[in-house]
PyMOL Python script that loads the backbone (N, CA, C, O; Angstrom):
from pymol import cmd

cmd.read_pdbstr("""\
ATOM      1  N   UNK A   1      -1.167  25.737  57.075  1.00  0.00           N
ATOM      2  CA  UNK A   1      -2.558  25.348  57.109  1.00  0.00           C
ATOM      3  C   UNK A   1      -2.853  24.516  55.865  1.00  0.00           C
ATOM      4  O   UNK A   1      -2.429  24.751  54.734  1.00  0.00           O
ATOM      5  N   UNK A   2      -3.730  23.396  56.282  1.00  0.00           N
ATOM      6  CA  UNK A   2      -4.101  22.484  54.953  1.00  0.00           C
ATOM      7  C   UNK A   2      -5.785  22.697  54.247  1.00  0.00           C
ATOM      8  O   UNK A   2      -6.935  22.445  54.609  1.00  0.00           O
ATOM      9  N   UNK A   3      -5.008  23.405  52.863  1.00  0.00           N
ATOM     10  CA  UNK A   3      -6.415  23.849  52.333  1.00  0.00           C
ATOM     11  C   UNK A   3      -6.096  23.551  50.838  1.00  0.00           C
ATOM     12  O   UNK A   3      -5.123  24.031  50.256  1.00  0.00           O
ATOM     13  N   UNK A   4      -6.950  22.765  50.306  1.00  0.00           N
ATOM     14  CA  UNK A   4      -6.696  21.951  49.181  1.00  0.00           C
ATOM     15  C   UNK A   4      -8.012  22.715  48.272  1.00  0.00           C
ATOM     16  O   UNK A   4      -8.937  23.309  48.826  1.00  0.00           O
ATOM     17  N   UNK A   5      -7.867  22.555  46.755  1.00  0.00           N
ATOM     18  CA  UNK A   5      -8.675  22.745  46.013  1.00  0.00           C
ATOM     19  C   UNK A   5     -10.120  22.381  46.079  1.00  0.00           C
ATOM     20  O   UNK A   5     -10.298  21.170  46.215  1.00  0.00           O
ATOM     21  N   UNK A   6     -10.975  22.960  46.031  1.00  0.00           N
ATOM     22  CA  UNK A   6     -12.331  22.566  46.234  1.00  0.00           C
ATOM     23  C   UNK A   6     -12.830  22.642  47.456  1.00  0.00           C
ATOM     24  O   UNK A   6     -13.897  22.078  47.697  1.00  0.00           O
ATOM     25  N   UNK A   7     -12.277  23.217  48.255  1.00  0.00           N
ATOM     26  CA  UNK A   7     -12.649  23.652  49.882  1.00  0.00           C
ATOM     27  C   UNK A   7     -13.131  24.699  49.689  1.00  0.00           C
ATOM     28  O   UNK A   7     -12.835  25.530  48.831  1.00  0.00           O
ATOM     29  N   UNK A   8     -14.208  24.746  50.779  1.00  0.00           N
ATOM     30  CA  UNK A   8     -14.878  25.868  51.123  1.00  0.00           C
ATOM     31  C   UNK A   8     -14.944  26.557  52.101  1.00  0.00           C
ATOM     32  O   UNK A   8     -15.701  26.268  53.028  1.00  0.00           O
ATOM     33  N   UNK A   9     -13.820  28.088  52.114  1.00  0.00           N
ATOM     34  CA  UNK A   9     -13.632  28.987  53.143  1.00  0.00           C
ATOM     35  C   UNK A   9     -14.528  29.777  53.268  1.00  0.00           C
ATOM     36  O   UNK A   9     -14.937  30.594  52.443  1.00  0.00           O
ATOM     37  N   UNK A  10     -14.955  29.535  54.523  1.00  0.00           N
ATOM     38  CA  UNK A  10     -16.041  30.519  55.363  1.00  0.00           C
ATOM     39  C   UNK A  10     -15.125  31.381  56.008  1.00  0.00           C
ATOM     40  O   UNK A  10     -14.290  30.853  56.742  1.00  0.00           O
ATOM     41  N   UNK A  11     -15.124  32.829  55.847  1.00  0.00           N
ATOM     42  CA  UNK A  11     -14.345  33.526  56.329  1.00  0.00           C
ATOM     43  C   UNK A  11     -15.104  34.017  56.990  1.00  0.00           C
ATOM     44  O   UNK A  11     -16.246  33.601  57.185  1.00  0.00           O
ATOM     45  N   UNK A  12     -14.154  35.893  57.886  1.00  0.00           N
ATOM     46  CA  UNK A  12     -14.923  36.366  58.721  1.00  0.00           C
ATOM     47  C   UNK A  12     -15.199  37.978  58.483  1.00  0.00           C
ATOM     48  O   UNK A  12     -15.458  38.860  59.302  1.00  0.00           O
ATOM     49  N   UNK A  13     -15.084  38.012  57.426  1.00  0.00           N
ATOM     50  CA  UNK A  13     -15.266  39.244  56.481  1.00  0.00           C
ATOM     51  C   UNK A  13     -16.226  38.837  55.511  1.00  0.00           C
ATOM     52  O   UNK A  13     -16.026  37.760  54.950  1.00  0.00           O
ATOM     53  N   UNK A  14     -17.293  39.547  55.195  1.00  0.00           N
ATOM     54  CA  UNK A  14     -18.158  38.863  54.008  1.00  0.00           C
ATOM     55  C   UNK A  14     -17.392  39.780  52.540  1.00  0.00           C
ATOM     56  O   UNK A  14     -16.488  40.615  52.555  1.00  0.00           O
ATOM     57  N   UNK A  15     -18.265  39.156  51.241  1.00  0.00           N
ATOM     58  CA  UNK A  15     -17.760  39.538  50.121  1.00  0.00           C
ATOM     59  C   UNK A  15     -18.459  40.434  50.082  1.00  0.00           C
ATOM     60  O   UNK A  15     -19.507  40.188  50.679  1.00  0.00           O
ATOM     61  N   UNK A  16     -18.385  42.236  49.304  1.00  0.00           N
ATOM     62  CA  UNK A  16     -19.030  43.150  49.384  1.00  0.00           C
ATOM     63  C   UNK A  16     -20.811  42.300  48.952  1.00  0.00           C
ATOM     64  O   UNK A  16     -21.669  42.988  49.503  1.00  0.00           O
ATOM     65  N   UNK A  17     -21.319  41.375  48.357  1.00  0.00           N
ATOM     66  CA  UNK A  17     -22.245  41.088  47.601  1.00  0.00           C
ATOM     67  C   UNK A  17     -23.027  40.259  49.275  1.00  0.00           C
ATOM     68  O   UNK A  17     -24.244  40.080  49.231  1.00  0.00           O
ATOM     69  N   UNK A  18     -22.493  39.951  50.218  1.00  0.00           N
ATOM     70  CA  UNK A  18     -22.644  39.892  51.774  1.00  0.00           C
ATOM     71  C   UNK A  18     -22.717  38.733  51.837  1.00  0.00           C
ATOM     72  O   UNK A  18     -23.395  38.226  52.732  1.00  0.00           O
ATOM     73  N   UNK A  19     -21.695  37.548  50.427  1.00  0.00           N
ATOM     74  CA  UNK A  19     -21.683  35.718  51.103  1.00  0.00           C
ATOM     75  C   UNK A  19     -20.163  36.108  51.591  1.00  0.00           C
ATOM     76  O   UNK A  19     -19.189  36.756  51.208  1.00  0.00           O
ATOM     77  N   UNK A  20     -20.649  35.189  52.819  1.00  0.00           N
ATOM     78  CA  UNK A  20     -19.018  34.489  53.211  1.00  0.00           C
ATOM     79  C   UNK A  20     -18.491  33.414  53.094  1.00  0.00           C
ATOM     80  O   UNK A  20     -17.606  32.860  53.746  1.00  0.00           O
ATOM     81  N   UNK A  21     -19.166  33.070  52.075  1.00  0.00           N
ATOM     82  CA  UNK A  21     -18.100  31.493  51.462  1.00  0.00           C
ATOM     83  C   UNK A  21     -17.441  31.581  50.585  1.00  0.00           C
ATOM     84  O   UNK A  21     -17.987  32.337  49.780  1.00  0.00           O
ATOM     85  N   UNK A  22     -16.220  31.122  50.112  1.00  0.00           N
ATOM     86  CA  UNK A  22     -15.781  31.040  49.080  1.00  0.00           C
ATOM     87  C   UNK A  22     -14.913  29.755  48.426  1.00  0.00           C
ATOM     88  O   UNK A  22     -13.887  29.239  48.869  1.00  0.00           O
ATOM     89  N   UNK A  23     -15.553  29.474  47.420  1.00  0.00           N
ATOM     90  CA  UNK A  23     -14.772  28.042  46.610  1.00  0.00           C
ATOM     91  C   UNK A  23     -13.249  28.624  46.722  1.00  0.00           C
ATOM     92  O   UNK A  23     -12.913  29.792  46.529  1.00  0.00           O
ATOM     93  N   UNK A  24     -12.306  27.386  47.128  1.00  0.00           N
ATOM     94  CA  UNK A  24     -10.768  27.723  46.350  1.00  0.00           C
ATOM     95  C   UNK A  24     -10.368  26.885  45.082  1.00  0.00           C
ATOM     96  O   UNK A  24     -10.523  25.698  44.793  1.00  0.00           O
ATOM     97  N   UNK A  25      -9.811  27.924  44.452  1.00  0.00           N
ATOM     98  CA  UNK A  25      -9.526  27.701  43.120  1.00  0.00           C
ATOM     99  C   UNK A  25      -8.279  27.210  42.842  1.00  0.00           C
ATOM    100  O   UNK A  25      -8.199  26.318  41.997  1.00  0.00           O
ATOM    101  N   UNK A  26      -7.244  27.629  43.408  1.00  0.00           N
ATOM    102  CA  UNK A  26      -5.908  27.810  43.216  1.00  0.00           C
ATOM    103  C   UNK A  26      -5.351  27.791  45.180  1.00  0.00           C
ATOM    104  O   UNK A  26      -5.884  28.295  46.169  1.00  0.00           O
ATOM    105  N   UNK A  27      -3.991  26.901  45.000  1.00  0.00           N
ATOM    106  CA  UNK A  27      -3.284  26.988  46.311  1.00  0.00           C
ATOM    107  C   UNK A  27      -1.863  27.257  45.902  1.00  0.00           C
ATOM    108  O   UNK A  27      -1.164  26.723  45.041  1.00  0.00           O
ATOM    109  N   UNK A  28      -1.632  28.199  46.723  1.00  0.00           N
ATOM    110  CA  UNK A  28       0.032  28.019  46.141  1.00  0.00           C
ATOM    111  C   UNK A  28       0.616  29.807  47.151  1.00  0.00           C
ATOM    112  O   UNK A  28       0.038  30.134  48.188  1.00  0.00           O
ATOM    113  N   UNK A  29       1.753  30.650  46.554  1.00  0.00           N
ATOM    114  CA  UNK A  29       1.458  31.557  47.531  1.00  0.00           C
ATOM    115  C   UNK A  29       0.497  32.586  47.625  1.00  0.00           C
ATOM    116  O   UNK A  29       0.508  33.498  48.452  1.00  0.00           O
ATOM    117  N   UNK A  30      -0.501  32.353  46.556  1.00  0.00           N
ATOM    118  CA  UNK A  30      -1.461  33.404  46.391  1.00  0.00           C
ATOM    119  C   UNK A  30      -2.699  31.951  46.376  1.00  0.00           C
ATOM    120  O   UNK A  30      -2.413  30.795  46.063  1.00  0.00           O
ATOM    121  N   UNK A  31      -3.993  32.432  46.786  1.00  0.00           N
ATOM    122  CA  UNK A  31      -5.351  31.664  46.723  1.00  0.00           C
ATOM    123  C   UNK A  31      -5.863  32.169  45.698  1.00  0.00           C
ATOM    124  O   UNK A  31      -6.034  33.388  45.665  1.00  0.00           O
ATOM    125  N   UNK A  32      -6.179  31.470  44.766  1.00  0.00           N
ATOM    126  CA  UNK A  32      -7.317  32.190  43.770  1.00  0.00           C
ATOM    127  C   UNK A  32      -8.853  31.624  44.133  1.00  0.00           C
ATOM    128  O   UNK A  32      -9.249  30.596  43.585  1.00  0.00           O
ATOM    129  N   UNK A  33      -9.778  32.418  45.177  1.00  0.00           N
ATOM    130  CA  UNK A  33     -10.783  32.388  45.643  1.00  0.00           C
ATOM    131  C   UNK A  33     -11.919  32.868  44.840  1.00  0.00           C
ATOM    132  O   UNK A  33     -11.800  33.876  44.144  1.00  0.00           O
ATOM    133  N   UNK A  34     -13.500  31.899  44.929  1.00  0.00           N
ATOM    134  CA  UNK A  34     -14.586  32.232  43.999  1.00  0.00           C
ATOM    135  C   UNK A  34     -15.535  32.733  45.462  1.00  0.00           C
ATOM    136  O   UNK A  34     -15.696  32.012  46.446  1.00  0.00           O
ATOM    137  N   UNK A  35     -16.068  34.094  45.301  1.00  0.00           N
ATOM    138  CA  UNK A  35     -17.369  34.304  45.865  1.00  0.00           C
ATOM    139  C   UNK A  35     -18.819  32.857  45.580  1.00  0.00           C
ATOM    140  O   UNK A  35     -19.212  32.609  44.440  1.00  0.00           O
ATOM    141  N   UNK A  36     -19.202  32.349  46.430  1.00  0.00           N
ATOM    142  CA  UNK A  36     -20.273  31.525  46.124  1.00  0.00           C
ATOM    143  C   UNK A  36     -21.612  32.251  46.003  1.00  0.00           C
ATOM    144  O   UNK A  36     -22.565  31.603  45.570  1.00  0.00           O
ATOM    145  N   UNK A  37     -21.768  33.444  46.319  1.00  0.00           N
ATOM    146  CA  UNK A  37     -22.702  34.226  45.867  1.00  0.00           C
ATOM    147  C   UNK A  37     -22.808  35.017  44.459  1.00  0.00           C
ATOM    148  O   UNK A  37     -23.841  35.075  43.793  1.00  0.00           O
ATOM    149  N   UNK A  38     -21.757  35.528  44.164  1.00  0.00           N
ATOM    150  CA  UNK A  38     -21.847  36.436  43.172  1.00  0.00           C
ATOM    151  C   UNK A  38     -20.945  36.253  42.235  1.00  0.00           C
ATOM    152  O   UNK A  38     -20.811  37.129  41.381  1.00  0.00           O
ATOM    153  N   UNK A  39     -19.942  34.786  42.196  1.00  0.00           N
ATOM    154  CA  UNK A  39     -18.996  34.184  41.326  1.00  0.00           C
ATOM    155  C   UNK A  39     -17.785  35.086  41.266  1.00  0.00           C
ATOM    156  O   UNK A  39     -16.782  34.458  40.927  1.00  0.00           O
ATOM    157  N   UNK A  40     -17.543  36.579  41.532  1.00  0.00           N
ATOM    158  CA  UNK A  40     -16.635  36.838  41.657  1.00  0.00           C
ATOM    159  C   UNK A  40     -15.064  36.128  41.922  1.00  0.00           C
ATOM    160  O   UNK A  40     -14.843  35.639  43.030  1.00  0.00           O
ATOM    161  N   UNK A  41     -13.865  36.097  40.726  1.00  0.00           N
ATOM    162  CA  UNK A  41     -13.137  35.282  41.662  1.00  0.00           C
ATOM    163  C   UNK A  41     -11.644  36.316  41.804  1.00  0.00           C
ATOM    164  O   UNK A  41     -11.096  37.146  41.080  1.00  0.00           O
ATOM    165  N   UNK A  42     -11.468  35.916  42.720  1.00  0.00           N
ATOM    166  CA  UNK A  42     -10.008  37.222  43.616  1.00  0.00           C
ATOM    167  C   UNK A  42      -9.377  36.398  44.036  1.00  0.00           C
ATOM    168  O   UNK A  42      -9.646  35.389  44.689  1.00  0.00           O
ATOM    169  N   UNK A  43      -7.993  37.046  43.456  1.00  0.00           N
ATOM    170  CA  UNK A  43      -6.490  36.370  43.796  1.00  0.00           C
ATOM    171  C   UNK A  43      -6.462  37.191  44.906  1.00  0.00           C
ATOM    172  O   UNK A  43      -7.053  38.271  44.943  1.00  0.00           O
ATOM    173  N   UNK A  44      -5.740  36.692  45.906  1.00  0.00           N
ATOM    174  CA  UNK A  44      -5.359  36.931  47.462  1.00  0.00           C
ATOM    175  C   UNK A  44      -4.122  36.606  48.256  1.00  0.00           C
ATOM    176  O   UNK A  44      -4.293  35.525  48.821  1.00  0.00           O
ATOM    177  N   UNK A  45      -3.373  36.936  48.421  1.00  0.00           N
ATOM    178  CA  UNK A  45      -1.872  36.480  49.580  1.00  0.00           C
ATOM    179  C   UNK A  45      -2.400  35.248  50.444  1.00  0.00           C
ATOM    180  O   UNK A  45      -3.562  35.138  50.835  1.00  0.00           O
ATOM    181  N   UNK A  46      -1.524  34.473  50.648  1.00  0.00           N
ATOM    182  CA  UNK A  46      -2.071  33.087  51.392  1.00  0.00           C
ATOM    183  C   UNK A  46      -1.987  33.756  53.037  1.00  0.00           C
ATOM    184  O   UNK A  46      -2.811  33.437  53.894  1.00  0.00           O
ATOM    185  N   UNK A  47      -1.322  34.323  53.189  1.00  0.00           N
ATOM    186  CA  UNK A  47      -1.238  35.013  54.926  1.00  0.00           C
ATOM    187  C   UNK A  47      -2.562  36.031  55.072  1.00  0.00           C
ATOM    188  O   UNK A  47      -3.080  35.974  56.188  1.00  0.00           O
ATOM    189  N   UNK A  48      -3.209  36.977  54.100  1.00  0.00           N
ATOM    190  CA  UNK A  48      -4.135  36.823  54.342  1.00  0.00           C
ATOM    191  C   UNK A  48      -5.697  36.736  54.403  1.00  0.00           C
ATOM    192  O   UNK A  48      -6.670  37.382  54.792  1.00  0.00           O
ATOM    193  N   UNK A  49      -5.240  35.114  53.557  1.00  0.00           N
ATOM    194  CA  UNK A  49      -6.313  34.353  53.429  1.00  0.00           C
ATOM    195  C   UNK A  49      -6.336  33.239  54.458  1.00  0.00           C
ATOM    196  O   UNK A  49      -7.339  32.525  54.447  1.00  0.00           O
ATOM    197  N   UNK A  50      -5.517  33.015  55.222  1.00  0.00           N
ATOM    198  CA  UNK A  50      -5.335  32.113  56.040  1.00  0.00           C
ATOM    199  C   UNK A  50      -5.375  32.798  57.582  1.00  0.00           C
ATOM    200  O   UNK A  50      -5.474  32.197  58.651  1.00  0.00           O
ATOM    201  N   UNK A  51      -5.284  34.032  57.384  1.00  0.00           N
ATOM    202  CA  UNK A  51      -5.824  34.968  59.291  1.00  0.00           C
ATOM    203  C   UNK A  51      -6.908  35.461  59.061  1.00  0.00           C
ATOM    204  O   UNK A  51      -7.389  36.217  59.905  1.00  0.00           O
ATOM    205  N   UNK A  52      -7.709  35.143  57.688  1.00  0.00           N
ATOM    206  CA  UNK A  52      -9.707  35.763  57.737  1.00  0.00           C
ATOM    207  C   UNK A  52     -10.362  34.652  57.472  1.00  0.00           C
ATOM    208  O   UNK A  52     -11.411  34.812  56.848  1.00  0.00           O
ATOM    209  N   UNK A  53      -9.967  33.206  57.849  1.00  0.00           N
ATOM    210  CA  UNK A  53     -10.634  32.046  57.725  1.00  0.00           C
ATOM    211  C   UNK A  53     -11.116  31.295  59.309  1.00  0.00           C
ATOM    212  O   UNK A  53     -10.353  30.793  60.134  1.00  0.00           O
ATOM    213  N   UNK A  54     -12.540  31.413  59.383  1.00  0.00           N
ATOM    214  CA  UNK A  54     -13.069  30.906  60.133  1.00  0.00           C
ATOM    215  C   UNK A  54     -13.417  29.262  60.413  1.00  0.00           C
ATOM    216  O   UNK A  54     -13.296  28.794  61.545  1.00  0.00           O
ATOM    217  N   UNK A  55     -13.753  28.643  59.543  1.00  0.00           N
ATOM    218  CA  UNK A  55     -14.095  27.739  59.285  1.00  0.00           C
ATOM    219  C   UNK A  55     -13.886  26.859  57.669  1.00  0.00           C
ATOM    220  O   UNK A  55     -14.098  27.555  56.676  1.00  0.00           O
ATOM    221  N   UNK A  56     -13.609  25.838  57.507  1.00  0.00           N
ATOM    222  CA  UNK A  56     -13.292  25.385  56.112  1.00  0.00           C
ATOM    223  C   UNK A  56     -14.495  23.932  56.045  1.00  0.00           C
ATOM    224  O   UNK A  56     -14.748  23.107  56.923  1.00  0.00           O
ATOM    225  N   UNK A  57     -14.959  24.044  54.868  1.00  0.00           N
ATOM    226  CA  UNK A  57     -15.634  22.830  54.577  1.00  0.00           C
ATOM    227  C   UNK A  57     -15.119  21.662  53.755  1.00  0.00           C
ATOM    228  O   UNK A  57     -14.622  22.180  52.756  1.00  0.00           O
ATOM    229  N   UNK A  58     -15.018  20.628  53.694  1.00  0.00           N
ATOM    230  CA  UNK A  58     -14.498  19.555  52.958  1.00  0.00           C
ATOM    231  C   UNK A  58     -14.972  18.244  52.844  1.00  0.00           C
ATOM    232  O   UNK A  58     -14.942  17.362  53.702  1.00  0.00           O
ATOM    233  N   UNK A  59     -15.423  18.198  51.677  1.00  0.00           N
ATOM    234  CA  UNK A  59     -16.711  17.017  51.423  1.00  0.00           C
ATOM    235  C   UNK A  59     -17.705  16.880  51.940  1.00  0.00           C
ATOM    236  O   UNK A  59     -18.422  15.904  51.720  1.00  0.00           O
ATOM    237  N   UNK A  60     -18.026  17.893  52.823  1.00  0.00           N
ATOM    238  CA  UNK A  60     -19.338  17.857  53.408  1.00  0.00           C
ATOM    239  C   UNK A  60     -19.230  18.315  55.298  1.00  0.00           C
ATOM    240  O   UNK A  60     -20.038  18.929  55.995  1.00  0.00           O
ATOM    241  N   UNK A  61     -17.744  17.640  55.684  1.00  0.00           N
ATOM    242  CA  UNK A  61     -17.477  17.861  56.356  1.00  0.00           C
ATOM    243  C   UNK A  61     -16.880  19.579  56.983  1.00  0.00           C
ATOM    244  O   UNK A  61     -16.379  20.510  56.352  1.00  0.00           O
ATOM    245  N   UNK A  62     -17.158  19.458  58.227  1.00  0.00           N
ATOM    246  CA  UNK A  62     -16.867  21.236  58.649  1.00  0.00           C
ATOM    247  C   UNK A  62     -15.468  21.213  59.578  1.00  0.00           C
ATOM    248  O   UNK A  62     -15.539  20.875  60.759  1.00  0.00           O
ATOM    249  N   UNK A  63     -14.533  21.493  59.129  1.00  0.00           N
ATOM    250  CA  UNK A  63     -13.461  21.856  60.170  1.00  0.00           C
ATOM    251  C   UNK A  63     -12.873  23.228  60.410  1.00  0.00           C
ATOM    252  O   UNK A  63     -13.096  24.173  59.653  1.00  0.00           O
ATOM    253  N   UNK A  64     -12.069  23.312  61.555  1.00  0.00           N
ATOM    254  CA  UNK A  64     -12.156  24.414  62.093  1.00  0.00           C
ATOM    255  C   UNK A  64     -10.734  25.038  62.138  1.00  0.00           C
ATOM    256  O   UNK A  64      -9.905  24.296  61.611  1.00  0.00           O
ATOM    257  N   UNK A  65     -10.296  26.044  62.559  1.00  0.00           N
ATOM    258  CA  UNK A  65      -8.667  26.519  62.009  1.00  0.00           C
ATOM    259  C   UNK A  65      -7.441  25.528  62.709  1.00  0.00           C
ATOM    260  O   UNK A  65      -6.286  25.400  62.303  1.00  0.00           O
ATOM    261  N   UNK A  66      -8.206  24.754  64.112  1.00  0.00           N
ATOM    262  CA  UNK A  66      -7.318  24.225  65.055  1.00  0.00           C
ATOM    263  C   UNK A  66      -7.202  22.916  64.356  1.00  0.00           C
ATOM    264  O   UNK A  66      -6.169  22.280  64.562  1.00  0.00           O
ATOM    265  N   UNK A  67      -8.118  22.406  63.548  1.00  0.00           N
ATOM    266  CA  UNK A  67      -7.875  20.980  62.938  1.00  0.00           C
ATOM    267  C   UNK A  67      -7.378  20.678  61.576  1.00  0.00           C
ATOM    268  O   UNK A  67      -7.092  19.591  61.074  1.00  0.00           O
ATOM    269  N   UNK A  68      -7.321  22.407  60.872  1.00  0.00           N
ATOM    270  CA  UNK A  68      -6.316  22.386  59.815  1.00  0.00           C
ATOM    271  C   UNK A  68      -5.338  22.287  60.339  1.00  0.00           C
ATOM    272  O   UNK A  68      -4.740  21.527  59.578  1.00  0.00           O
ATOM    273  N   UNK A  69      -4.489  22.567  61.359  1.00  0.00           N
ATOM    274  CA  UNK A  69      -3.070  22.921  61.462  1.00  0.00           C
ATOM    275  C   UNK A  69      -2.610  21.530  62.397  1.00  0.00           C
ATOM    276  O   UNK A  69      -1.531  21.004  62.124  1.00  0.00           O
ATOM    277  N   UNK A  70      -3.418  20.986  63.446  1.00  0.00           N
ATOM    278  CA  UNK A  70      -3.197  19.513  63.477  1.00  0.00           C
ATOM    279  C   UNK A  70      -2.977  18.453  62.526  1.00  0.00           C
ATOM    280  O   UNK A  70      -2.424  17.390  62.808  1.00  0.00           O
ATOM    281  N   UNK A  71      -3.465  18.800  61.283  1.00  0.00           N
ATOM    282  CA  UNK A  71      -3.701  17.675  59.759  1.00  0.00           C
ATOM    283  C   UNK A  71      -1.992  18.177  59.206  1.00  0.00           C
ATOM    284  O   UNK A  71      -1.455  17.348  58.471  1.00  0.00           O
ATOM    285  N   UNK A  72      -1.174  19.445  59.524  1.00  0.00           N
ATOM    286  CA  UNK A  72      -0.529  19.656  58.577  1.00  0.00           C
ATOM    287  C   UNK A  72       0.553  18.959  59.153  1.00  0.00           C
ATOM    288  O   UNK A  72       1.324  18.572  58.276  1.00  0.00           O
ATOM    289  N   UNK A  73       0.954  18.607  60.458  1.00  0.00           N
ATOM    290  CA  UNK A  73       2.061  17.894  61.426  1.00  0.00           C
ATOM    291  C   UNK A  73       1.841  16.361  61.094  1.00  0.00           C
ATOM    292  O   UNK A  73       2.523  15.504  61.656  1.00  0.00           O
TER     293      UNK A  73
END
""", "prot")
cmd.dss("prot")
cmd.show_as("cartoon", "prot")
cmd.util.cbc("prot")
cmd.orient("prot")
């Protein structure tokens, strides 16, 4: 899946503080993810951070899990 720095994962679990967005910080085999509500930021396994992602934002634009994985071929 293609998820670059400065994207914004809308997942499908909220953060205990109840946003479900989160800035990415870090890509690599761990995500280092920021709560956009409550700044919290949590390191995470990329497998799964990549099976509780609903939607990703990028520059403004909204894409969806089927058009990350088309972008990565």
């Amino acid at each position: 899946m293609d998820i670059q720095i400065g994207d914004i994962l809308i997942m499908k679990k909220p953060h205990p503080c109840g946003e479900c967005r989160f800035t990415v910080g870090r890509v690599g085999m761990d995500f280092r993810i920021r709560c956009n509500g409550c700044g919290r930021e949590v390191m995470v396994a990329r497998a799964k951070v990549e099976k509780n992602i609903r939607r990703v934002m990028r520059g403004g634009e909204e894409l969806d899990r089927s058009q990350l994985a088309k972008r990565r071929m």
